[in-house]
C-alpha positions in Angstrom: 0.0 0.0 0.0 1.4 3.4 -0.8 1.6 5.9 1.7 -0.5 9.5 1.5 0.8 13.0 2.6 -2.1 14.1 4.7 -4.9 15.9 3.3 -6.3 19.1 4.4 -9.3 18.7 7.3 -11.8 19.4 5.1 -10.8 17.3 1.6 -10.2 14.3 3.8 -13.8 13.7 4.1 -14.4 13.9 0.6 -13.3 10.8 -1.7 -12.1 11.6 -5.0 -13.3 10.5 -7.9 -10.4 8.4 -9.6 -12.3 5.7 -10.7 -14.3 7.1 -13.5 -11.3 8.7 -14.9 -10.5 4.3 -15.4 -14.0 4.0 -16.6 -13.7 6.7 -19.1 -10.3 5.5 -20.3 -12.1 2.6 -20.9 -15.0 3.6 -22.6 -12.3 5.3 -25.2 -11.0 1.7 -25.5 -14.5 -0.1 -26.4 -15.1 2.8 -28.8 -11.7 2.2 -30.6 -12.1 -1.1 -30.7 -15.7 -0.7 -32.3 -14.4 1.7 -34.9 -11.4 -1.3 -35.9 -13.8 -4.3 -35.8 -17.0 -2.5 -37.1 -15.1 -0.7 -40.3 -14.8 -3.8 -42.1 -18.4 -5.1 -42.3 -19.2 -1.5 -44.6 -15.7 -1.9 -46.3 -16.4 -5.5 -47.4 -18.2 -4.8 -50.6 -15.2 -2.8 -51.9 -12.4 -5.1 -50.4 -14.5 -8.4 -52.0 -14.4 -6.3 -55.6 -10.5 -5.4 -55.2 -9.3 -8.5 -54.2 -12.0 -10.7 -56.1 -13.5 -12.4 -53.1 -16.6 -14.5 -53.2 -19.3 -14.3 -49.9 -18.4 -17.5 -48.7 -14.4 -16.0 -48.8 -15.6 -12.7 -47.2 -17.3 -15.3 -44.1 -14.1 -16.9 -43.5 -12.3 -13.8 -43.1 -15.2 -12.5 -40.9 -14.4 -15.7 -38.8 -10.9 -15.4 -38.9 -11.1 -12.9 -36.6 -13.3 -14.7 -34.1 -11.8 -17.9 -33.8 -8.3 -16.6 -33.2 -10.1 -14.2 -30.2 -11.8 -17.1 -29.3 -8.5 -19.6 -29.0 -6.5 -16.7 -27.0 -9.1 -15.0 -24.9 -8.7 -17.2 -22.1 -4.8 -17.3 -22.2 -5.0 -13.9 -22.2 -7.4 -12.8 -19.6 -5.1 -15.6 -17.2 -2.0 -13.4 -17.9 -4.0 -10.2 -16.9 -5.4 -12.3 -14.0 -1.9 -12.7 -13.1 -0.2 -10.0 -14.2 -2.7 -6.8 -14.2 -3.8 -4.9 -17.0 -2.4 -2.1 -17.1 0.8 -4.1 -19.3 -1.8 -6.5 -20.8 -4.3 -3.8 -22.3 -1.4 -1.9 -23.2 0.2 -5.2 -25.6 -3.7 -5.9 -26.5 -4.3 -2.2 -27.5 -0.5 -1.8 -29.5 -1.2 -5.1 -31.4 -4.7 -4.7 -32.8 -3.8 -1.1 -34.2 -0.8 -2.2 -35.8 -2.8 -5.0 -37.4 -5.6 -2.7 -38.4 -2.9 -0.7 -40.1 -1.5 -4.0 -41.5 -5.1 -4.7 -43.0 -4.4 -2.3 -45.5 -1.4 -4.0 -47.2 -3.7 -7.2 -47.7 -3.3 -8.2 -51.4 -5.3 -11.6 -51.8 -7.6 -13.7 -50.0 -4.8 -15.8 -47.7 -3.5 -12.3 -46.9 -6.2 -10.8 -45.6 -7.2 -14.0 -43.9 -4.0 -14.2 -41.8 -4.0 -10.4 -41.2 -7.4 -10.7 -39.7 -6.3 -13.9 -37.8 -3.7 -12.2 -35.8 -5.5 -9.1 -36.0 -8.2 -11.5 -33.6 -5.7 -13.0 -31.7 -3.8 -9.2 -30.9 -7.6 -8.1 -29.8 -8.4 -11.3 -27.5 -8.7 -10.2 -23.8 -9.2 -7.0 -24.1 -12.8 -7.5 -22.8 -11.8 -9.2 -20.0 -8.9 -7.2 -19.2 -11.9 -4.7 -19.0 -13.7 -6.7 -16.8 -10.8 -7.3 -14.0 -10.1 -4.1 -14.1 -13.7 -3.0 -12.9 -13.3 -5.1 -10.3 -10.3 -4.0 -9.0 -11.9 -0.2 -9.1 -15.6 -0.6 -9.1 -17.7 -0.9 -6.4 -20.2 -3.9 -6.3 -23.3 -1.8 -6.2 -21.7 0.5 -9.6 -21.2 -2.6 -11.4 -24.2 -3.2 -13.7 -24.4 0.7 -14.6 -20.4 1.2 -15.3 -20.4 -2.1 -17.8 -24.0 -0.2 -19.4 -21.5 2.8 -20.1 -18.5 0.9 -21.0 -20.6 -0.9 -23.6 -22.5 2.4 -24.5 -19.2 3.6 -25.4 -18.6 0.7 -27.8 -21.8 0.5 -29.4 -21.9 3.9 -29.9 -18.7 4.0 -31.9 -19.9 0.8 -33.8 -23.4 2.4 -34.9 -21.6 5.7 -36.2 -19.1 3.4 -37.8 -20.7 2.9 -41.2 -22.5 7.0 -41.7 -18.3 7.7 -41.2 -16.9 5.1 -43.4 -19.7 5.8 -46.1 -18.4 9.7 -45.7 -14.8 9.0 -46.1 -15.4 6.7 -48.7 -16.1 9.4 -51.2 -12.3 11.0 -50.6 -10.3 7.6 -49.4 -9.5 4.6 -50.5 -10.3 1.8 -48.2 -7.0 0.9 -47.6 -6.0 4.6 -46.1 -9.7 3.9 -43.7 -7.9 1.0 -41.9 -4.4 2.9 -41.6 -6.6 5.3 -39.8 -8.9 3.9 -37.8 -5.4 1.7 -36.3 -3.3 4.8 -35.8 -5.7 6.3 -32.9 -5.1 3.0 -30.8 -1.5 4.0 -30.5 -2.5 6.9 -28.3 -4.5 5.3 -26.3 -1.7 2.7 -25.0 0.8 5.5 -24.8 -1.9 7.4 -22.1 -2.9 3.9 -20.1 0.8 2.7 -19.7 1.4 6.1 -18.3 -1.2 6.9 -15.8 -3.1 3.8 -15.3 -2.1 1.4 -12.3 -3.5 -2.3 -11.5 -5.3 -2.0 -7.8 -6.2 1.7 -6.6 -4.4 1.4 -3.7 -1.3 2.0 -5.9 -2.7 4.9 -7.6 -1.3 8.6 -6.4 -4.0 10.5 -7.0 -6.7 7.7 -5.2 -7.4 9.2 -1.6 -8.1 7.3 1.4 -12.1 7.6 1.4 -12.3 7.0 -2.6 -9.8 3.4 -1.6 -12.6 2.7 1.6 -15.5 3.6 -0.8 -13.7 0.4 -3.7 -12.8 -2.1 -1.0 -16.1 -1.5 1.2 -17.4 -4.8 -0.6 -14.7 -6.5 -2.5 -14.9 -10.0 -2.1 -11.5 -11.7 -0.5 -8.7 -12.6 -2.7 -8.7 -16.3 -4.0 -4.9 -16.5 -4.9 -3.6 -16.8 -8.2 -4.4 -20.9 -8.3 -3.5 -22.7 -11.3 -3.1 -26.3 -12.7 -5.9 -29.0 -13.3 -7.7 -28.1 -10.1 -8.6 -24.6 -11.0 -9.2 -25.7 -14.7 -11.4 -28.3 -13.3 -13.2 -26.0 -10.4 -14.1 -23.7 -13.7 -15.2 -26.0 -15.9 -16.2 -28.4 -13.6 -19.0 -24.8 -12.4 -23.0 -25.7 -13.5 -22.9 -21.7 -13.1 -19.8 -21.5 -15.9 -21.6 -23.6 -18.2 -24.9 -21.9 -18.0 -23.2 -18.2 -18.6 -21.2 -19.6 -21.2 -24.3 -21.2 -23.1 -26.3 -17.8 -22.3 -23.9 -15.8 -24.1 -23.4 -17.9 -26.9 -26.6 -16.1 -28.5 -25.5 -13.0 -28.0 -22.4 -12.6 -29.6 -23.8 -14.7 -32.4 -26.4 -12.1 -33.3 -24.1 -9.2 -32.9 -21.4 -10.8 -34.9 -24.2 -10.7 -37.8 -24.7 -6.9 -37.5 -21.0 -6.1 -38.0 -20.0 -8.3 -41.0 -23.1 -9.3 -42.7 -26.4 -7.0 -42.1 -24.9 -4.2 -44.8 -24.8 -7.0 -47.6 -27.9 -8.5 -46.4 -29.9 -4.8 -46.5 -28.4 -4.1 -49.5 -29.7 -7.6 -51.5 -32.9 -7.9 -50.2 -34.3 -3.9 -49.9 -33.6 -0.8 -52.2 -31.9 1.7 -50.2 -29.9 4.5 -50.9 -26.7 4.8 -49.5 -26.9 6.9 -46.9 -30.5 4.9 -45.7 -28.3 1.8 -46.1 -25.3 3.4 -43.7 -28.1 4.9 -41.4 -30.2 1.0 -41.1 -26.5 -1.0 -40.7 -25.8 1.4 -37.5 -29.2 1.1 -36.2 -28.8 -1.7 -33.9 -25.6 -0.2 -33.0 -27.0 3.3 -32.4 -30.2 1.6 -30.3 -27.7 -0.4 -28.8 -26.2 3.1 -27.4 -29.6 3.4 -25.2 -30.5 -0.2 -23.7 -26.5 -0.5 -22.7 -26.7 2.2 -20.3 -30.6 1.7 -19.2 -29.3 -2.1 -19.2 -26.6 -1.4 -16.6 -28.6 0.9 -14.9 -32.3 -1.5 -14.6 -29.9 -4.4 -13.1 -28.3 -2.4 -10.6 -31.8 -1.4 -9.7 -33.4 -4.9 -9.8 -30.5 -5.5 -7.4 -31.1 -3.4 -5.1 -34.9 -4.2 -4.9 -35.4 -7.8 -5.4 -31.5 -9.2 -4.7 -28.7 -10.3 -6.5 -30.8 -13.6 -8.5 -33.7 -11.4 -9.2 -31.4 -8.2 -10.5 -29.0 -10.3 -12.9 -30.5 -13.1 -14.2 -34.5 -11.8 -14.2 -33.4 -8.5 -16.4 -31.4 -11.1 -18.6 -34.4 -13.6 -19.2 -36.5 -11.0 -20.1 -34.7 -9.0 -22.1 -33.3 -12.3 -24.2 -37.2 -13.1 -24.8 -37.9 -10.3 -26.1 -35.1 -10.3 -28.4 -35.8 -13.7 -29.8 -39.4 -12.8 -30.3 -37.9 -10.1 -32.5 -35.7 -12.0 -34.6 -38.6 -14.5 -35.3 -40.6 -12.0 -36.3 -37.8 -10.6 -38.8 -37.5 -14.1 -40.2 -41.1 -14.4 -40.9 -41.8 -10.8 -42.6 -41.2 -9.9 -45.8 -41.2 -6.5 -45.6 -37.3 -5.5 -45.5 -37.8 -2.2 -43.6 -39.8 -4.3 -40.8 -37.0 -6.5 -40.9 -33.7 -4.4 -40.4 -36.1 -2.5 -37.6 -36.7 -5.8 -35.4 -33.1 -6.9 -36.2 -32.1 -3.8 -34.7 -34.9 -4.1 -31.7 -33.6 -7.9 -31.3 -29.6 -6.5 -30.9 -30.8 -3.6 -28.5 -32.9 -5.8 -25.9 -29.9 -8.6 -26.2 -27.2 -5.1 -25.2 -29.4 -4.4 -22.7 -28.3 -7.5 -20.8 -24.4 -6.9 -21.2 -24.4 -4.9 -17.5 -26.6 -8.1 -15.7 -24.0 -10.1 -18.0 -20.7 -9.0 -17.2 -21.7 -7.7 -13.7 -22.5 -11.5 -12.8 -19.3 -12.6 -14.2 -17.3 -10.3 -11.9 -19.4 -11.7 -9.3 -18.6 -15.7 -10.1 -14.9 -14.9 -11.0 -13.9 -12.9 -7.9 -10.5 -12.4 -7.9 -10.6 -14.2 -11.2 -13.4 -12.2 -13.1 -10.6 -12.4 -15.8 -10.5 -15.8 -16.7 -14.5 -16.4 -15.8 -15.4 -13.5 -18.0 -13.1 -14.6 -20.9 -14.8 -18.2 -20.5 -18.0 -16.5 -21.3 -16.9 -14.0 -24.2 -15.0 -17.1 -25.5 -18.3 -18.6 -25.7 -19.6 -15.6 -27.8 -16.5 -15.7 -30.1 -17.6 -19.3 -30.8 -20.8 -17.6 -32.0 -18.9 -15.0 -33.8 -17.0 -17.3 -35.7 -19.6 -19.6 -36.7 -22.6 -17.0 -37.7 -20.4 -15.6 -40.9 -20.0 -18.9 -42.0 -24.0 -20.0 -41.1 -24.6 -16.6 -43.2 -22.4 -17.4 -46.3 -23.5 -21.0 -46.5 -27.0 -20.3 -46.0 -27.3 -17.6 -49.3 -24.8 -20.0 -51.1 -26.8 -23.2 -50.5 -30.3 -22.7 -50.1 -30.3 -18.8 -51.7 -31.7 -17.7 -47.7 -31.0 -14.9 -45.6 -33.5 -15.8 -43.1 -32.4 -18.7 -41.6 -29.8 -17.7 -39.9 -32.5 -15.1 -38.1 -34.7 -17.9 -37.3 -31.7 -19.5 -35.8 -31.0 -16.9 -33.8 -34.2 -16.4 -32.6 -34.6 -19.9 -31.3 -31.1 -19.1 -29.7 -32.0 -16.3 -27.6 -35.0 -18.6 -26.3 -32.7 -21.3 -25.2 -30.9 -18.1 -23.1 -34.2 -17.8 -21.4 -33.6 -20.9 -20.0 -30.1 -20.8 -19.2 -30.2 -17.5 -17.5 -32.7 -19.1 -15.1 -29.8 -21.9 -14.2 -27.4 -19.2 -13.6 -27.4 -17.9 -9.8 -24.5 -15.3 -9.2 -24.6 -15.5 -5.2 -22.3 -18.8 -5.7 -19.3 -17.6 -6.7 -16.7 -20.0 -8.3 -14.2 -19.7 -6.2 -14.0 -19.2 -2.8 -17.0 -20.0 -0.6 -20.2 -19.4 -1.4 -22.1 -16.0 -0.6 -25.6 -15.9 -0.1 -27.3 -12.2 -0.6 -31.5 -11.6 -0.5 
């Protein structure tokens, strides 16, 4: 613990406010990592017409990207587990941007696909490394709302994406987009390195009521365990297996919104191009709304009707709606009603990312970062097989609404899993029971 010079009688009383200084750091992360991972889903038409790619091509290069996030997430989040983030977001951060740059210089199909392979694999952890860092510096009873604004930040980035890319496409090539989009990351790392520090007991500027106000309810350390037995304890959980099936869903429908839902707007509806920008960012920009009302309702529910009730009842609900949504896209065949319940379907499912994450703080502990990459790994599964659903699916059977009914269906079986999941039984460590 460092040691404070005493404060004046009056400021002493007073806890500073350090924390959301982290939390707005990293909201800037989540928005440049939406602006990197979103740009390529409006870029793909022009990228498939330079370097003569077919859809099915263009859905392995999607997935590319998701299953190298998905094989080093875990790794990833263990090493900031271990390690802290402040070094681990900072590699993360340094790696994707110079990869985003790299995109640029792709000049065939097995370039790009390798680019965007360790382009995935630079990227893995970062949400994770998120996570633990929230609950090094967050509060218990700030959880829910701080991850609505963390992923407000994202999807707010991602939903302007397209309007900006469909702007700068008329002076910029797309290769000169991705040089960038990566340079900005660059700044970011070079800030966090510099001012950032793992626990806030470390951090100068962290006063001693702001430090009592953090602590107040952290749970006690577990260690850093590792070997068989804490793979085992994990995977061994009913409660990791039921927030890794719950999210599965998610990510798989989001996934779908940043690579395919331009092409799939733009093949079955006649829009213009800036009604075409405007409906790909829509679940994005709604997104923007239910993150932050998200974070905020389970917090809420929390505080009313307990820890179960406030996590997993705001996710069940929300998940139903969403796959009512998606069913009813499926079924229409008006494309307008379509993109608007796609983008209804992607709000309710953001609105659960606070319940979401907040509960895997709360199973991980000291090890939110391996927990929470266990369930994000779950949705990279997701992420990597919707492209390739998508891209069979029109290739196949000539459908783009399978994959929706797919979804939909999905998102009901998360009903059922979020009712499986109970949050006051944490993982490791002995078990805490809350009203």
């Amino acid at each position: 613990m460092r040691e404070e010079s005493p404060p004046m009688a009056g400021a002493a009383a007073r806890p500073t406010h350090i924390r959301y200084k982290v939390v707005a750091m990293a909201v800037l992360l989540a928005m440049v990592t939406y602006l990197d991972r979103v740009c390529i889903s409006k870029l793909a038409p022009n990228i498939m017409a330079d370097l003569g790619l077919s859809k099915v091509q263009m859905g392995w290069v999607f997935s590319a990207f998701a299953l190298a996030y998905a094989l080093f997430e875990i790794p990833t989040a263990w090493w900031a587990d271990r390690w802290g983030t402040r070094r681990v977001l900072t590699r993360i951060v340094i790696w994707w941007s110079g990869f985003t740059i790299a995109t640029a210089g792709a000049f065939n199909y097995v370039s790009l696909l390798v680019l965007r392979f360790l382009f995935g694999a630079g990227e893995a952890g970062a949400w994770p490394g998120v996570a633990k860092t929230f609950s090094r510096w967050i509060p218990d009873r700030e959880r829910g709302t701080i991850q609505g604004i963390f992923f407000t930040g994202a999807h707010l980035a991602g939903g302007l994406t397209p309007l900006l890319v469909v702007a700068m496409l008329h002076v910029l090539h797309w290769r000169m987009i991705f040089v960038l989009f990566g340079l900005i990351g660059f700044i970011w790392a070079l800030v966090w390195y510099r001012w950032f520090r793992d626990d806030p007991s470390e951090h100068p500027e962290v006063n001693a009521a702001e430090l009592a106000q953090i602590v107040a309810e952290r749970r006690p350390d577990a260690g850093h365990a590792a070997g068989w037995a804490y793979w085992r304890r994990l995977f061994g959980s009913p409660n990791m297996w039921s927030l890794c099936v719950m999210y599965f869903p998610n990510s798989f429908s989001f996934y779908f919104c940043i690579t395919w839902l331009p092409t799939y707007l733009q093949e079955k509806g006649s829009f213009d191009p800036a009604m075409l920008g405007f409906l790909a960012g829509l679940p994005l920009l709604l997104s923007v709304a239910s993150d932050l009302f998200g974070g905020i309702t389970t917090d809420w529910a929390t505080r009313r009707f307990g820890l179960r009730w406030g996590r997993c009842g705001v996710g069940a609900a929300a998940y139903l709606v969403a796959g009512v949504a998606l069913i009813i896209a499926a079924g229409t065949g008006n494309t307008m009603l379509s993109a608007v319940m796609i983008a209804l379907a992607t709000a309710a499912s953001m609105f659960t990312l606070g319940a979401s994450w907040s509960t895997a703080i709360e199973l991980g502990g000291s090890h939110a970062g391996v927990v929470s990459a266990a369930m994000n790994t779950s949705g990279q599964v997701g992420s990597l097989l919707c492209p390739l659903i998508v891209a069979y699916s029109v290739d196949w059977f000539k459908n783009w609404d399978l994959p929706l009914y797919l979804m939909g269906g999905l998102f009901l079986l998360g009903v059922i899993c979020w009712g499986l999941i109970d949050p006051r039984r944490p993982i490791f460590g002995a078990a805490e029971e809350s009203s």
